[in-house]
N, C-alpha and C positions, 0 to 999 in steps of 0.2 A: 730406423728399424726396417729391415727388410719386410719382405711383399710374404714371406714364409713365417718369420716368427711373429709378422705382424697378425697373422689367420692366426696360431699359437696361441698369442697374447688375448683373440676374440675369445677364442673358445674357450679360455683360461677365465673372462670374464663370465661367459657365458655357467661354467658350473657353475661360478659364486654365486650367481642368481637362481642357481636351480638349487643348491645348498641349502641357500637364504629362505624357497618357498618349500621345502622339506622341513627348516627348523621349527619358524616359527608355525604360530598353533592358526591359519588358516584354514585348515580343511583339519578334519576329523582323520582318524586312522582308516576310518570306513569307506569313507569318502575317497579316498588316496587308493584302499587297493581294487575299488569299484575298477578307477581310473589305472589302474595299472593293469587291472584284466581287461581293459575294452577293448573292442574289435580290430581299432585301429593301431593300438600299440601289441597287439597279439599277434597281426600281420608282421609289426619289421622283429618281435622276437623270436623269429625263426632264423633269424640270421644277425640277430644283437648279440649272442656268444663271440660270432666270429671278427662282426665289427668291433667288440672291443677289445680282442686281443690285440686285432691288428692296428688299431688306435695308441696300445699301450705301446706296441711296440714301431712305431712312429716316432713317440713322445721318449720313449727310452735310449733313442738313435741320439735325438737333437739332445738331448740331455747329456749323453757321452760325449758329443761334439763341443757342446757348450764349456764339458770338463776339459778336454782338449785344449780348447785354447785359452780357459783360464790357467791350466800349465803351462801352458807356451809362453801367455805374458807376462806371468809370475816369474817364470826362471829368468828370463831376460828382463826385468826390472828395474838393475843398477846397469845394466851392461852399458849405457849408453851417456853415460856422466858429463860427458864432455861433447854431447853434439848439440845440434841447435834444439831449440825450447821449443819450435815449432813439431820434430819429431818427438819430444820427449811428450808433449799433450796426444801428440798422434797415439802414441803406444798406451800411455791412459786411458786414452778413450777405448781403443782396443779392449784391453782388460775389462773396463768397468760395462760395458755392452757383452762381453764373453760372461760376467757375472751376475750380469742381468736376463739374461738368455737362461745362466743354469737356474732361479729362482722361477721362473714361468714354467720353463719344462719341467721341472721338480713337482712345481706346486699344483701343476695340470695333472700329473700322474698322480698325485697322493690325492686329490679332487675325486677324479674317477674313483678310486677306489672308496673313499667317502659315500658318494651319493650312490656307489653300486651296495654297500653296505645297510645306508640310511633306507634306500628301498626294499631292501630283506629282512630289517626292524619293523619297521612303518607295516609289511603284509604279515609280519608273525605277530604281531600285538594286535593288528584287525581280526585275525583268524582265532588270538585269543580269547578276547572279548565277547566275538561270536559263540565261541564252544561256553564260556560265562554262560552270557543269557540265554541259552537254549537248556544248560543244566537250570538253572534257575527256574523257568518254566516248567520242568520238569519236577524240580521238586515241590513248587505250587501245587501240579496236579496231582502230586501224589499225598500233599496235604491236604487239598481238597476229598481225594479220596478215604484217606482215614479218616476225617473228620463224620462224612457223610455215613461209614458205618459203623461208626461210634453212635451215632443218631438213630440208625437205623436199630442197634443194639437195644438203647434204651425208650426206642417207643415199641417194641416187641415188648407185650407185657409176662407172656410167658415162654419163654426162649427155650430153648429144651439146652441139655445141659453139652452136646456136641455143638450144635451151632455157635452157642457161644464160646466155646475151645476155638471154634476154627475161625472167628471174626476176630479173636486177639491174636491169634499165631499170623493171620492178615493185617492186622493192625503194626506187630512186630516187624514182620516184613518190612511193609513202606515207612518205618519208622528208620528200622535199618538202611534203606535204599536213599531216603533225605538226609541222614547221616552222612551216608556215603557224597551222596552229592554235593553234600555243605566244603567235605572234605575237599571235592575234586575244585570247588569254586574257589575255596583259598589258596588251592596251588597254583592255578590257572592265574590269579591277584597276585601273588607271589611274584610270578614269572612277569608277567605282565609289566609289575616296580623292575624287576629286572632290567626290561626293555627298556623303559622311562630312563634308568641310572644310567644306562651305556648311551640312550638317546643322550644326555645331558652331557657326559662328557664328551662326545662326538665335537656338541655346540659349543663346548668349553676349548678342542683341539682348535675348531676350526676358525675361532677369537681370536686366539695367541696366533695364527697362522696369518690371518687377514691381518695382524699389527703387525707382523716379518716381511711381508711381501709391501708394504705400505712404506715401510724404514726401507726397503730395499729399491722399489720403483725407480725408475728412471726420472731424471726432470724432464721437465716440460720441451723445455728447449730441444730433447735429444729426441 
């Protein structure tokens, strides 16, 4: 392996492991986009759009390359039947390093695009869960507040007949308003499973992909 695809094959290592600590349930979703707003990953995102374009397209060159010469030693496959067995391993090898090169470059680029996705899930289901427990709170205090003049209502021994109009038309109100919150909580859950369902199959693609690249690897020896 050369000194090029061998960097290739790190950084190709190197998502699986970034993958691996996105899937499993290490850190919290909260946790995760604390760490994805901090100061020091806020610094290189000013210029992370541009480095991953041009990352993709690095990986998209050697990838076309790699298809290149798995054509080159495909087509010339039998052409050589009758020469010595020394070249015909040569040409083998050829090939099988040309189709090893396309599985790395391949699986580096469908990587990125992975772990750019996993962290646009991972900060929309934090931001979820946030807008959750802030409606939540909110409709505590505003059952806390009907409650209170409900109380209020009936330790008034003699209410006049407006006050009491106007402490249930307030009552309806924040009955209405916890209503509505209950509502916005289960969409928020809703979406939320959403994210979970797409998280899951992400970790379900990326299973079958780690057993492709694993049947495909190079040996040892190469």
């Amino acid at each position: 392996m050369t000194l090029v695809w061998g960097i290739i094959a790190s950084f190709l290592y190197l998502e699986i492991f970034i993958v691996l600590l996105l899937v499993l349930p290490l850190r919290s979703p909260q946790q995760w986009h604390r760490f994805f707003k901090s100061r020091f990953l806020a610094m290189l995102s000013r210029q992370a759009q541009t480095y991953f374009y041009l990352l993709l397209a690095v990986l998209v060159l050697f990838l076309l390359e790699a298809i290149r010469e798995m054509r080159k030693y495909s087509s010339n496959d039998h052409t050589h039947t009758e020469t010595h067995l020394n070249v015909e391993m040569q040409h083998s090898m050829r090939l099988f390093r040309a189709q090893r090169n396309f599985y790395i470059s391949g699986f580096a680029i469908f990587l990125s695009l992975v772990i750019r996705r996993l962290v646009s899930l991972i900060s929309g289901q934090a931001m979820l869960l946030a807008q959750a427990e802030a409606s939540m709170k909110q409709a505590q205090s505003a059952t806390t507040a009907a409650r209170t003049l409900m109380s209020q209502q009936k330790g008034d021994e003699k209410p006049t007949e407006s006050k009491a109009e106007e402490l249930k038309k307030k009552i309806t109100e924040l009955e209405s308003e916890l209503a509505k919150e209950r509502k916005d909580k289960e969409a928020m859950k809703s979406q939320s499973e959403s994210l979970n369902r797409e998280y899951d199959r992400l970790t379900e693609e990326y299973s079958k992909l780690q057993k492709k690249i694993t049947i495909s690897s190079p040996d040892k020896s190469d």
